[in-house]
C-alpha positions in Angstrom: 153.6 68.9 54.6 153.5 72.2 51.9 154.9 75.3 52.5 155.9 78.6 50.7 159.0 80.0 49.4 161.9 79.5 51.0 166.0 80.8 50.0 168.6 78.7 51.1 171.9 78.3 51.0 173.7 75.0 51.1 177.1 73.6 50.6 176.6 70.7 52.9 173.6 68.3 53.5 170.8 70.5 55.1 167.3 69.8 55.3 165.1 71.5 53.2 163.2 73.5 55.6 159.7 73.2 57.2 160.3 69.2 55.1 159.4 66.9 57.9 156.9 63.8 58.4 156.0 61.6 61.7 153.3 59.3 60.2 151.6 56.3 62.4 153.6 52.8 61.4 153.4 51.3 58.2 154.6 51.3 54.8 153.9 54.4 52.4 155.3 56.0 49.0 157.3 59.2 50.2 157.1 61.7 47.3 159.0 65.3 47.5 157.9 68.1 44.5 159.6 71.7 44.2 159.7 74.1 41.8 163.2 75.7 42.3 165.1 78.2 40.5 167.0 81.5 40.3 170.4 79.8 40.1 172.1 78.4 36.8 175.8 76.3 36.4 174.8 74.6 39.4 174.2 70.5 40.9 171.3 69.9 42.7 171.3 66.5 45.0 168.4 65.9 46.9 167.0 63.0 48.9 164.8 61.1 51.1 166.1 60.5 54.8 163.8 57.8 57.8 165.5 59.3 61.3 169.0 61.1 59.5 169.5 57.9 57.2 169.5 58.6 53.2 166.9 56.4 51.9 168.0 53.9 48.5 166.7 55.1 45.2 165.5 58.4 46.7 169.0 59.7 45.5 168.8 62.3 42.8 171.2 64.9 40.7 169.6 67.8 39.0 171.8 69.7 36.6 170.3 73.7 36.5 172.3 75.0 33.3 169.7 78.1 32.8 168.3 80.6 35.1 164.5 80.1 35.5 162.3 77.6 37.6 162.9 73.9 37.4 160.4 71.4 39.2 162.2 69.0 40.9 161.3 65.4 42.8 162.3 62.5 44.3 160.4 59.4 45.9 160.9 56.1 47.7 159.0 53.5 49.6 159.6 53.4 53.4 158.8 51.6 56.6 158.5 53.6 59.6 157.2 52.6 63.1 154.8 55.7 64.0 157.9 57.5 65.7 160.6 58.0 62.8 160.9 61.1 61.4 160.8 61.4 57.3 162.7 64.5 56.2 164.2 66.0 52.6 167.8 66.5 52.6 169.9 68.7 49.8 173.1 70.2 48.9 174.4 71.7 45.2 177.9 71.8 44.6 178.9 75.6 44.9 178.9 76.6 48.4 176.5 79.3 49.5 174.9 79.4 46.5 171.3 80.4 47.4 168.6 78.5 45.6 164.6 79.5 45.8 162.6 76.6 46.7 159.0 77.3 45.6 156.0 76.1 47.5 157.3 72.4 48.2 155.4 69.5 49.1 156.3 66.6 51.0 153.5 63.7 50.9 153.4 60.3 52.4 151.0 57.5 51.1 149.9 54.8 53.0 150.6 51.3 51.0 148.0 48.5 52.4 146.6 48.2 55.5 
């Protein structure tokens, strides 16, 4: 999935938008990229969620201490049965803080057969 710009706010765990994946069953490398910026003094947490559920080691903390852009990612490996539902997931610590997501890509790579 890619898609443009997008300027949300968060506070809570919100997906980041348009960010969503239904591949047939298998096993595959889930990899999320984003420039992001416009915001400094802020935490970024971001993840990797199969059906809601925050996927192990997809877990990361970005630290934005200067304003400009910032490329951002996170990746895991997942299972999924042809009818769960791969999304990314964010918050940042101060809420409604609006942060710019530039064009993100979410990609999903099939691992064997």
């Amino acid at each position: 999935a890619t898609d443009t710009n997008a300027n949300i706010a968060s506070g809570a765990e919100i997906q980041v938008l348009s960010m969503t994946l239904t591949p047939p069953a298998g096993t595959y490398y889930v990899y999320f990229e984003a420039p992001m910026g416009d915001v400094s003094g802020t935490r970024v947490y971001l993840w990797i969620c199969v059906n809601g559920v925050q996927q192990p080691n997809s877990y990361k903390v970005y630290r934005l201490t200067a304003a400009g852009r910032f490329s951002i990612s996170t990746g895991c490996f997942v299972t999924v049965n042809g009818a769960d539902v791969i999304d990314v997931e964010w918050n940042n610590n101060n809420s409604g803080t609006n942060v710019s997501f530039y064009q993100r890509r979410l990609c999903a790579i099939r691992i064997g057969g």
